[in-house]
C-alpha positions as CSV (number, residue, x, y, z in Angstrom):
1,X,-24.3,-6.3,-34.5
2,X,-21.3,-5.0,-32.3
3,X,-24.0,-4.8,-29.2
4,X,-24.8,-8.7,-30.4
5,X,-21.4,-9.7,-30.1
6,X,-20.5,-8.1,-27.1
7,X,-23.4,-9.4,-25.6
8,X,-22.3,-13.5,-26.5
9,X,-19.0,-12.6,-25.7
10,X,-20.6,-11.4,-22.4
11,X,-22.9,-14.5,-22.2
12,X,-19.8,-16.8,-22.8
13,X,-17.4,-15.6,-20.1
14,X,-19.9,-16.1,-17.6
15,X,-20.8,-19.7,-18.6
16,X,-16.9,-20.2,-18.1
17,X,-16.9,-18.9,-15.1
18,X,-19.8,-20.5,-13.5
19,X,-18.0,-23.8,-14.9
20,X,-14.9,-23.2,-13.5
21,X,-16.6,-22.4,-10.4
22,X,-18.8,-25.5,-10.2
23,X,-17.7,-27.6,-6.7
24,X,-19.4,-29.2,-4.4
25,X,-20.4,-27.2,-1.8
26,X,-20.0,-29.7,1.5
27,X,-17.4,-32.4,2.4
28,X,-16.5,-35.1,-0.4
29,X,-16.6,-39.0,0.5
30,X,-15.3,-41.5,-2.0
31,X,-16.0,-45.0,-1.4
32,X,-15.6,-46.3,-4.8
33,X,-14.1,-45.8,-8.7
34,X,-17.6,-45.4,-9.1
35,X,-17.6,-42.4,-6.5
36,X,-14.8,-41.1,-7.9
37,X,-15.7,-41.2,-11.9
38,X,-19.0,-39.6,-10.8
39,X,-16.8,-36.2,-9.3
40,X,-14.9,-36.5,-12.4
41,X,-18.3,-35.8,-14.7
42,X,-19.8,-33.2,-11.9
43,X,-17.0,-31.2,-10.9
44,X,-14.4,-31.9,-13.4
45,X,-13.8,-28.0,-13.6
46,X,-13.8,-27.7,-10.0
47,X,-9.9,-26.8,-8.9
48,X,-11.0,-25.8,-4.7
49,X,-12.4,-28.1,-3.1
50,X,-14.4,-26.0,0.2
51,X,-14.8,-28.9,2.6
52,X,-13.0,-32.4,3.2
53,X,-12.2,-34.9,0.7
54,X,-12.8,-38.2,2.3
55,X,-11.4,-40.9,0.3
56,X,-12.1,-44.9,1.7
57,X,-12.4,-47.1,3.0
58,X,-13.1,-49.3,-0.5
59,X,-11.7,-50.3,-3.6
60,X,-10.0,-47.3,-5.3
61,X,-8.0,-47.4,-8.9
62,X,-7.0,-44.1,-9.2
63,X,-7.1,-40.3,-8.1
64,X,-6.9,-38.9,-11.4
65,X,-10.4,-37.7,-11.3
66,X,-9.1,-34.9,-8.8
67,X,-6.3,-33.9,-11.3
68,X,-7.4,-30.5,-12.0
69,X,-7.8,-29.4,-7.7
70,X,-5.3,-27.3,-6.9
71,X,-6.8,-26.5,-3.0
72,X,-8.8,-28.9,-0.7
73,X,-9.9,-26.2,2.2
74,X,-10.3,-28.7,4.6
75,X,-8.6,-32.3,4.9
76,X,-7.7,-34.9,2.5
77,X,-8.3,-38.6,4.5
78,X,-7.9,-42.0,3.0
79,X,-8.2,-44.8,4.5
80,X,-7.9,-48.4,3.7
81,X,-8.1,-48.2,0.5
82,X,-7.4,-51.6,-1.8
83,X,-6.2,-53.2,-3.6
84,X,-4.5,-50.0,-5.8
85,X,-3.2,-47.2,-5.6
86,X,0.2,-47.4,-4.1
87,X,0.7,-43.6,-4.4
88,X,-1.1,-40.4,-4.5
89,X,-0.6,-39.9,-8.6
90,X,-3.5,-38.3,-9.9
91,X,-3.0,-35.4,-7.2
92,X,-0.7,-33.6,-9.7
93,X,-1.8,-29.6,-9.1
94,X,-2.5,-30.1,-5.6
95,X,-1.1,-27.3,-4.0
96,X,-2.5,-26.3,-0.7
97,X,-4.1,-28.0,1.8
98,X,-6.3,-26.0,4.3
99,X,-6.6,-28.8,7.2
100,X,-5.1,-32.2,7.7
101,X,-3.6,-34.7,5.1
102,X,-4.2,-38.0,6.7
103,X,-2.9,-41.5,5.6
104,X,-4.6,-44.8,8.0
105,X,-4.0,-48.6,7.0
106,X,-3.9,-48.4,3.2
107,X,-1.2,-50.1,0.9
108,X,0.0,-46.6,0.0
109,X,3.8,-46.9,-0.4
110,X,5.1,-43.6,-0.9
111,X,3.8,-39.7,-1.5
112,X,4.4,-39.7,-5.2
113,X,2.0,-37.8,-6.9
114,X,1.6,-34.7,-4.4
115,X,5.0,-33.2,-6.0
116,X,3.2,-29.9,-6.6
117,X,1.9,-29.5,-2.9
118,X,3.6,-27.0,-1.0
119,X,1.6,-26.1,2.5
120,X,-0.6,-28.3,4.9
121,X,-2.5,-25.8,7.1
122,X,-3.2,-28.6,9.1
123,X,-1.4,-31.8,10.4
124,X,0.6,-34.4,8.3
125,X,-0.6,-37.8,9.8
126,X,1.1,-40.8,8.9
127,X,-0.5,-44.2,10.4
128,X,-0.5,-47.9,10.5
129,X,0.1,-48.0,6.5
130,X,2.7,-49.3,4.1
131,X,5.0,-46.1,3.7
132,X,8.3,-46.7,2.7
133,X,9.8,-43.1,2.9
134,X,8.1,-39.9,1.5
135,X,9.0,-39.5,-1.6
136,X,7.0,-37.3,-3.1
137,X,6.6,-34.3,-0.8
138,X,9.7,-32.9,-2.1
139,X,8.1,-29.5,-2.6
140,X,6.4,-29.4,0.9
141,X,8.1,-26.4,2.4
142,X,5.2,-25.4,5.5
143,X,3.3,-27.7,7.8
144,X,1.2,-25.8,10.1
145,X,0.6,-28.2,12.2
146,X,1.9,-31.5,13.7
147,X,4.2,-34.1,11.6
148,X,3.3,-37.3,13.2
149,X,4.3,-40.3,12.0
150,X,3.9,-44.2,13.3
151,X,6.2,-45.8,11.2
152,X,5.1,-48.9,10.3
153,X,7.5,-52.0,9.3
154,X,8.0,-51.3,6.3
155,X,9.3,-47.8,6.0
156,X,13.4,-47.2,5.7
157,X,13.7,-44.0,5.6
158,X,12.4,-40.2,6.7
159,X,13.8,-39.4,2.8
160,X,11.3,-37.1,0.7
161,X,10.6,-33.9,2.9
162,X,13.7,-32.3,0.9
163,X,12.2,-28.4,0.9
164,X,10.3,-28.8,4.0
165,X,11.7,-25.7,5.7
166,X,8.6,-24.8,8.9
167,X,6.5,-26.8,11.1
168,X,4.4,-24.6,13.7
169,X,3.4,-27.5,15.9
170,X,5.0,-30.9,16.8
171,X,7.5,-33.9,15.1
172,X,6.2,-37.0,16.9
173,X,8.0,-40.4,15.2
174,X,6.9,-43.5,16.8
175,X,8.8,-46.8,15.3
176,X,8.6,-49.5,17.3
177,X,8.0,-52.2,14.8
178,X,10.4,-51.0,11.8
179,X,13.3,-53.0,11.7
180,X,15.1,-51.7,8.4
181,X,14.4,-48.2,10.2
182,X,18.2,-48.2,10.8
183,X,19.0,-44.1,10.6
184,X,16.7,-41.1,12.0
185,X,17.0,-38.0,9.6
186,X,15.6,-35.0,10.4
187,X,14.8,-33.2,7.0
188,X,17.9,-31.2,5.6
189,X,16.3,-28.0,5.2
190,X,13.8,-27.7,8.8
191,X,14.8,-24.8,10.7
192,X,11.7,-24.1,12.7
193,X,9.5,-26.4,14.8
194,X,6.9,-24.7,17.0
195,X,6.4,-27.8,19.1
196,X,8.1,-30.5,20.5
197,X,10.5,-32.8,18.6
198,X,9.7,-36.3,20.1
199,X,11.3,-39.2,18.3
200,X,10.7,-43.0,19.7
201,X,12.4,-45.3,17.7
202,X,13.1,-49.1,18.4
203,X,15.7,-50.3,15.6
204,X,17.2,-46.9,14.9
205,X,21.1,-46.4,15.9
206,X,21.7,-43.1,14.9
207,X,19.9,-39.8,14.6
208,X,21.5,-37.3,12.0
209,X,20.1,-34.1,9.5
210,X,18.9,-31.4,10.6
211,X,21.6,-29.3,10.5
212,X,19.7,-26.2,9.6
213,X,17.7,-26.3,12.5
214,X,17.5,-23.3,14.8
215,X,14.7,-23.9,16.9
216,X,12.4,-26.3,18.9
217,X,10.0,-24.5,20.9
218,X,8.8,-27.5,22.9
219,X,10.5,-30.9,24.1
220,X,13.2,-32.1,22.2
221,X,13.2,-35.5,23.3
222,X,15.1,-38.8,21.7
223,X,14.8,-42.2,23.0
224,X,15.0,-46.1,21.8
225,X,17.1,-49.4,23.1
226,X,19.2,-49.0,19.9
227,X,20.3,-45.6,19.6
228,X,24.3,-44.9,20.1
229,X,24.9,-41.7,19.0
230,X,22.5,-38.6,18.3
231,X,24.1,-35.7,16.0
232,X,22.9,-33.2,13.0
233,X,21.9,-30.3,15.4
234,X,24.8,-28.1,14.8
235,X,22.8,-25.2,14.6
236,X,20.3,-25.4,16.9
237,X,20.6,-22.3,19.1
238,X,17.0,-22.7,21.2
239,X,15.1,-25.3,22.6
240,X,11.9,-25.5,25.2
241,X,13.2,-28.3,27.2
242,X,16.3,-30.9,26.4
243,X,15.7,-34.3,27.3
244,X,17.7,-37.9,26.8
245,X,16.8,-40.8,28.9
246,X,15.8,-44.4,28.0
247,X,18.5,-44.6,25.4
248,X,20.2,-47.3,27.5
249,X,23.3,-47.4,24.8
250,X,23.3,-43.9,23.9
251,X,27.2,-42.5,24.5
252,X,27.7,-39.1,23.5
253,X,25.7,-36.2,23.0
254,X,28.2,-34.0,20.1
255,X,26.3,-32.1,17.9
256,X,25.1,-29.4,20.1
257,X,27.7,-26.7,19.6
258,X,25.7,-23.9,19.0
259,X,23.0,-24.7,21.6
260,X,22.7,-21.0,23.7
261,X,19.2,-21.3,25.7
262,X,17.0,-24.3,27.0
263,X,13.8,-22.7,28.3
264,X,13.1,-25.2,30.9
265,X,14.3,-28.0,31.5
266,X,17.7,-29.7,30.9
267,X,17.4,-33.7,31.4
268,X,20.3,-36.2,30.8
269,X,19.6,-39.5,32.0
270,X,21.7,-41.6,30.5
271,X,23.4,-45.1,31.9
272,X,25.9,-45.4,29.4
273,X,27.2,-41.4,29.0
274,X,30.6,-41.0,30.5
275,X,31.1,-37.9,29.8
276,X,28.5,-35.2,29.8
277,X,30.1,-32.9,27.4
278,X,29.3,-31.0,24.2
279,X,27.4,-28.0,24.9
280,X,30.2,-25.1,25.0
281,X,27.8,-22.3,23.9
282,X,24.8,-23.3,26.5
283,X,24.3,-19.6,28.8
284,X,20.4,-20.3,30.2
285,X,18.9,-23.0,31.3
286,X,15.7,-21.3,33.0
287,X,14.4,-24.7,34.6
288,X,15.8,-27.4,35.7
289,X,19.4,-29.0,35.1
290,X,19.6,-32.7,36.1
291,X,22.5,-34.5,35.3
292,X,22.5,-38.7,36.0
293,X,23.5,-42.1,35.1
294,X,25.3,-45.1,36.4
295,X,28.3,-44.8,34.4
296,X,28.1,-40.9,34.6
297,X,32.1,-40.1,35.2
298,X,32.5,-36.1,34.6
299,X,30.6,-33.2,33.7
300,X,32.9,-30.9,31.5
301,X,32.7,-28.1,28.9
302,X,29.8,-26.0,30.3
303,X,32.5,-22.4,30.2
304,X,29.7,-20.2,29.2
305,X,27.0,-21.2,31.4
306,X,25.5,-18.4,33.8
307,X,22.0,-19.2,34.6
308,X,20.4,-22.4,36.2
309,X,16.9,-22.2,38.0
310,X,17.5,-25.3,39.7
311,X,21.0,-27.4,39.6
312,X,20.5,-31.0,40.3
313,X,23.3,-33.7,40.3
314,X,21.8,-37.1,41.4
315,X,22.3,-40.7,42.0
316,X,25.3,-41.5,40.0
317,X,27.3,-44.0,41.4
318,X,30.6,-43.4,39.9
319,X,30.6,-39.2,39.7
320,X,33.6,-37.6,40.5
321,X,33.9,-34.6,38.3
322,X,32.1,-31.4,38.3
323,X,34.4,-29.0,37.0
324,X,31.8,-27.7,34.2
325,X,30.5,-25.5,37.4
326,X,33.8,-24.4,38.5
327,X,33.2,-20.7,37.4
328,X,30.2,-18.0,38.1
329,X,26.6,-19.0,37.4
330,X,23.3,-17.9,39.1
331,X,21.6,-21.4,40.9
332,X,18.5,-20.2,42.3
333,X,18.4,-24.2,44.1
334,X,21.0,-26.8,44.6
335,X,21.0,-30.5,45.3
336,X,23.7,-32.7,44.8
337,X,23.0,-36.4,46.4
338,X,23.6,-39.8,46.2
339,X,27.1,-39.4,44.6
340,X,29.0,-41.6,46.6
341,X,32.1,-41.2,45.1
342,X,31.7,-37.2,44.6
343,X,34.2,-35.9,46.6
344,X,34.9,-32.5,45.2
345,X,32.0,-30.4,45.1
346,X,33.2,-27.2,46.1
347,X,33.5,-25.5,42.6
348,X,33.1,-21.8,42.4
349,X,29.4,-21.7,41.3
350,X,28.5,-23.9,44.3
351,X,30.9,-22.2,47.1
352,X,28.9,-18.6,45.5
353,X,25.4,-20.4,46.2
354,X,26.1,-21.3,49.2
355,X,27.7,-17.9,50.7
356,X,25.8,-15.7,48.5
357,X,21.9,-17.0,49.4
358,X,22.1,-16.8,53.2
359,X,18.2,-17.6,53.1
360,X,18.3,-20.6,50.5
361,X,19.6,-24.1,52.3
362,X,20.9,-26.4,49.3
363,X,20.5,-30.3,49.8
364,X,24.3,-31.7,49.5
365,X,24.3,-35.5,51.2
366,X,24.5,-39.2,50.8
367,X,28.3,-38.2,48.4
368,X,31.3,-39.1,50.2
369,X,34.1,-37.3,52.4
370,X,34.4,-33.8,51.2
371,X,31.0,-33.2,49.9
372,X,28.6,-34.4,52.1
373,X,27.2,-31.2,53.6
């Protein structure tokens, strides 16, 4: 009798277990309620899902019949999907995602319904659809890929990516038809990005957040008709390359205090910046350091600067201050041109240059009296 019993106990464990275990063993496409019912009934047990889940383009009511997946191994997609849903509720123990999570002209509004997802392997990919922030990701901490996002014209905010804390590849915003897109915020809790940070925005005025970010690996790059003042990057110590141009309103550049390296390439192009100040901790730049703009005045507040590859101060009209370079820093090359009203040029960094690289003939021309050779 005890044998018996063991034996159905036995008998009954494994029946569990080959029920919890029962998924499908490719990629899933939903085209329909229909579709979607039918998973429900086959693999209602199922909680890892070990290819895609492909959801659209057709008419969709719901995703509750994936309520009990707690891993998709490869991407979730949907796409145009009408005339409901508006979220992603019915998602509620999705945790992981192994590849992309992918949203392409659908009515969804907002993220709610993912709040127990926590790590996209993959890319976040936002396009052509109705989102109006991303509400609903607030437990997102780790994107392994890229966060790209084309904003469409109806989103408001970047609000919703509250925990989001890593993202190994690349930020890419793109808004150029989002006219309530007023303020850029880069989540409050990033501090890594792998990639670049590209943000193209056509409405916004100001970038803020991102105050706990440390690092961008890549491009940080910011640029729209509309933007007049970029800040929130009080902590960032290290970026790949720095770059502001086409930001024809854009007047100061604060919010880089704690800036120390910029791997490459150091670009301000900027025709409304007076002033090119605000980087007092910047040492390295290991590229390129071009400085320009038509209503460029004064370069100031550069005191711990003591490596430039290449120093390059070009075509601005109404230059005449240099004094950020008026103490000892390595220039491996040196141009300074078209600066007619340049007339001070001999700093100390320069004057070492140019008596300390006998072999290495700068470019100094086209400035006026003083500093024209």
């Amino acid at each position: 009798m005890i044998l018996l019993r063991v034996l159905l106990a036995t008998i009954i464990s494994i029946s569990m277990l080959l029920a919890q275990a029962q998924c499908p063993t490719g990629n899933v496409s939903i085209t329909s309620q229909g579709d979607a019912n039918a998973f429900a009934a086959n693999y209602g047990t199922c909680d890892t899902l070990p290819g895609d889940l492909i959801i659209g383009p057709g008419n969709i009511d719901d995703y509750f019949a994936f309520s009990g997946v707690r891993m998709i191994q490869g991407d979730l997609r949907t796409q145009a999907i009408y005339p409901i849903p508006l979220d992603l509720a019915g998602f509620t123990q999705l945790a992981h995602i192994g590849g992309d999570l992918f949203i392409n002209s659908t009515l969804t509004e907002t993220f709610t319904g993912l709040s127990a997802l926590e790590r996209i392997d993959g890319n976040l990919e936002v396009q052509f659809s109705s989102m109006l922030n991303f509400t609903g990701l607030s437990a997102l901490s780790v994107i392994g890929g890229d966060l790209h996002v084309y904003i469409s014209s109806d989103m408001i905010s970047m609000n919703g990516l509250t925990a989001l804390d890593t993202i190994y590849g690349s930020i890419n915003m793109e808004s150029i038809q989002s006219p309530n897109f007023s303020l850029i915020r880069i989540p409050p809790q990033l501090k890594y990005v792998g990639g670049n940070l590209r943000v193209l925005s056509q409405y916004a005025t100001g970038m803020g957040g991102g105050n706990a970010l440390t690092h961008v690996g890549g491009t940080l790059n910011v640029q729209g008709p509309s933007l007049q003042n970029v800040s929130g990057f009080s902590n960032l110590s290290t970026a790949g390359d720095l770059e502001f141009h086409d930001a024809p309103v854009l007047t100061s550049l604060s919010g880089f205090g704690s800036l120390d390296s910029v791997g490459n390439y150091f670009r301000v192009a900027l025709p409304s910046l007076i002033s090119l100040t605000g980087f007092p901790d910047l040492k390295v730049v290991g590229g390129t350091f071009l400085a320009t703009g038509l209503g460029l005045q004064s370069i100031t507040d550069f005191g711990q600067l003591t490596n430039v590859g290449t120093l390059t101060l070009a075509d601005s009209p109404v230059l005449t201050n240099i004094t950020a370079f008026d103490h000892p820093i390595e220039i491996e090359h040196l141009f300074i041109v078209n600066d007619p009203q340049l007339s001070y040029c001999h700093v100390q960094a320069v004057c070492e240059h140019l008596t300390g690289n006998p072999g290495v003939t700068p470019t100094i021309m086209n400035n006026t009296s003083g500093c024209m050779s």
